[in-house]
C-alpha positions, 0 to 999 in steps of 0.5 A: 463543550462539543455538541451532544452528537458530534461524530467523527472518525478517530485514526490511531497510526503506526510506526510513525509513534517510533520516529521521534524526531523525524515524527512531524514529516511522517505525520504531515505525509499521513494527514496529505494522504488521508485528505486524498483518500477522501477528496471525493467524499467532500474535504475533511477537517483534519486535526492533530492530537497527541498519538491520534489524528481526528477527521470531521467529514463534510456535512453529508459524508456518510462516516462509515464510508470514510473510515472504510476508505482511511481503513486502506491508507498505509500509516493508518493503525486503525480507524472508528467512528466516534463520539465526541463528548466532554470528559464529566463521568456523566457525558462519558456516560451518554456518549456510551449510551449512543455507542450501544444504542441498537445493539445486541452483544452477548458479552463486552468490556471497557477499555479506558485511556486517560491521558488527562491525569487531572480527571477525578477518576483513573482509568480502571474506575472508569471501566468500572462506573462504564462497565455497571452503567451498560450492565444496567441498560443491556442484557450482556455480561462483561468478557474482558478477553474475547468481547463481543463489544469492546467500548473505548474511551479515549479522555484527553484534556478538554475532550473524551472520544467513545466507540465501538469495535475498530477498523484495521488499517494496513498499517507502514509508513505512509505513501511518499514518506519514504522516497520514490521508486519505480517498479517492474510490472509485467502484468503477472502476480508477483510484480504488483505485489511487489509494488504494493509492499514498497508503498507500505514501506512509504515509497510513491511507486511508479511503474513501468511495463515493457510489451511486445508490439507489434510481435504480440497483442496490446493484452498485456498492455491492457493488464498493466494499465488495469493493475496500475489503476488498482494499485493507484487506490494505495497512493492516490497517483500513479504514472506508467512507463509503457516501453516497446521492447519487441524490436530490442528482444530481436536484436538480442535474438539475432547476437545472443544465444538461447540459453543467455537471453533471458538473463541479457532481457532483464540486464537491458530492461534494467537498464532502461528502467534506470534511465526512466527511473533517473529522470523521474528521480526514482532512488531505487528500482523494484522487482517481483523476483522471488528466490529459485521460483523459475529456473533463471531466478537463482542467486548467480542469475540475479546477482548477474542481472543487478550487475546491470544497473547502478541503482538499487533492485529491491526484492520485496518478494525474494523470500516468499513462495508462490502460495504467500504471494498469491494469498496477498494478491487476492488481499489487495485485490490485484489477482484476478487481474493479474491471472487473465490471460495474455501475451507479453514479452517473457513469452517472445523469442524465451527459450525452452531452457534458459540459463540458471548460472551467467556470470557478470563477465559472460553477460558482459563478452555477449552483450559486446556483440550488442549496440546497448547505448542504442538498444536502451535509447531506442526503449526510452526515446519509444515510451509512453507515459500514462497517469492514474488519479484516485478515485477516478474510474476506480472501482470498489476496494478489496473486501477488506485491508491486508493485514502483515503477510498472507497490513516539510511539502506536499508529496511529490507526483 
């Protein structure tokens, strides 16, 4: 029988109850990552039951911190911290007591669920016996829609779990389950949103960020850095691509005219990303771009530009408008990082007026002016790589977890 005052946090997840038969490899993803959320609150005791997962923390870990941080980690449906109990009406009865203890609610509700069908009582006589029992104790009525406090009771064989109101998590897939990607950042708002909707998906991320040394300042070198550290706190490992492409915007200056260059920036930097990405082992490459927000972001200009890579381009964002995708931003907390002003290759040698309508085949007669083997070797063989550890030098999370839009191995690095 557990103790009288065994806490814990109990974790209910998402999608992962839908998989069937791939469920134990979402599963395993989820508990890595939930150990990693927490290394540095001291290691946790996770234990697997039926629809739920059970963290008992390090002796000395403040529970409360540990749910706020599983609150961020994707597959994580929600999180409370619980008391452990036995499953008699009477040990039901204290873990209640302990739930309510010091607290002041206007109105609450019992909200019981019996997975030990041998239990004497069914879950509605629960409510009821709980229910008379805080009545007794508390100046409170009983809201079974809109609760103050809504008390949960969770019996399963052997054991019961009571607590209180409950922490939402972001909810997807966890990190890693999905594959590896990498992603375009460039230091604006739209590409670390991007990034942050394949890692719900369960896509590791990793990032690359193509500057403008020495035509420009390191400023947005600066901002990528900040952004991949804060995106790190979602998957606990990142890795930035930096890559020089202020000689190869030069070259394409000197070969191609003004109103094609953009649409030929993006087709080469495609290309390099691939070849980072391949070497990574990435399956697909990701991009902000959303639907017509600038002039060379239509249809025909980004069918044009994919036409450059032999990888999947995911377009999280193609759908959204402005407003939506900065109301997440400021939700993951990448806004005000991404809004600080700085320089960075879309400001170098980009027309007044660019392109809204290339086709593959004018892309590809002006790219024939070009060297491309060499232009792409040159952005790989001159980048540098840079890694990002959870929690390491990482500030406090967002104020809370977003929630929808405006929530087999070890997981591979």
């Amino acid at each position: 029988m557990p103790a009288a005052r065994a806490r814990c946090a109990i974790v209910h997840y998402h999608e992962i109850s839908l998989k069937r038969g791939n469920r134990p490899l979402f599963l395993r993803y989820l508990q890595q990552n939930l150990s990693r959320a927490l290394a540095d609150l001291g290691a946790p005791r996770v234990t697997q039951l039926t629809g739920r997962i059970v963290l008992e923390p390090a002796p000395g870990a403040e529970l409360e911190a540990v749910a706020e941080r599983v609150g961020r980690v994707f597959g994580v449906a929600n999180v409370a911290v619980a008391e452990r109990a036995g499953t008699s009406l009477e040990a039901l009865k204290q873990a209640v007591d302990r739930v309510t203890e010091g607290r002041a609610f206007a109105s609450f509700r019992i909200t019981a669920r019996r997975a030990f069908k041998t239990l004497p009582h069914t879950s509605v006589e629960l409510n009821r016996e709980l229910g008379a029992h805080v009545l007794a104790r508390h100046a409170t009525r009983v809201d079974l829609d809109h609760p103050e406090l809504n008390v949960h009771v969770e019996v399963l064989p052997g054991q019961a779990f009571v607590y209180g109101n409950r922490r939402p998590g972001p909810g997807g897939l966890p990190v890693g389950a999905s594959g590896t990607v990498l992603a375009l950042l460039s230091g604006g708002i739209d590409s670390p949103v991007a990034a942050w909707r394949l890692m719900k998906r369960g896509c590791r991320v990793l990032f690359v960020h193509f500057h403008s040394l020495p035509y420009l300042p390191d400023d947005s070198i600066r901002k990528a850095r900040d952004l991949a550290q804060r995106l790190t706190c979602w998957q606990y490992f990142s890795r930035l691509h930096l890559v020089p492409f202020g000689e190869i915007q030069r070259a394409v200056v000197l070969a191609v005219p003004a109103p094609a260059r953009v649409v030929i920036y993006r087709r080469l930097m495609l290309r390099i990303a691939e070849a980072l990405g391949r070497r990574a082992g990435a399956a697909a490459l990701v991009t902000g771009e959303s639907l017509g927000q600038v002039a060379s972001q239509t249809l025909q200009n980004l069918s044009c530009i994919d036409g450059a890579a032999s990888l999947p381009v995911l377009r999280p964002l193609i759908g959204m408008d402005k407003l939506e995708i900065t109301a997440q931003a400021q939700a993951i907390g990448t806004f005000e990082t991404s809004i600080e002003p700085d320089a960075d290759c879309c400001t170098l040698f980009v027309p007044r007026h660019p392109g809204t309508r290339m086709s593959r085949e004018e892309a590809q007669a002006l790219e024939a002016r070009l060297d491309l083997a060499g232009l792409v070797a040159q952005g790989v063989e001159g980048t540098r790589e840079e890694t990002f550890d959870f929690p390491a030098g990482f500030g406090p999370y967002p104020s809370r977890p977003p929630q929808g839009a405006p929530a087999a191995g070890s997981p591979p690095r």
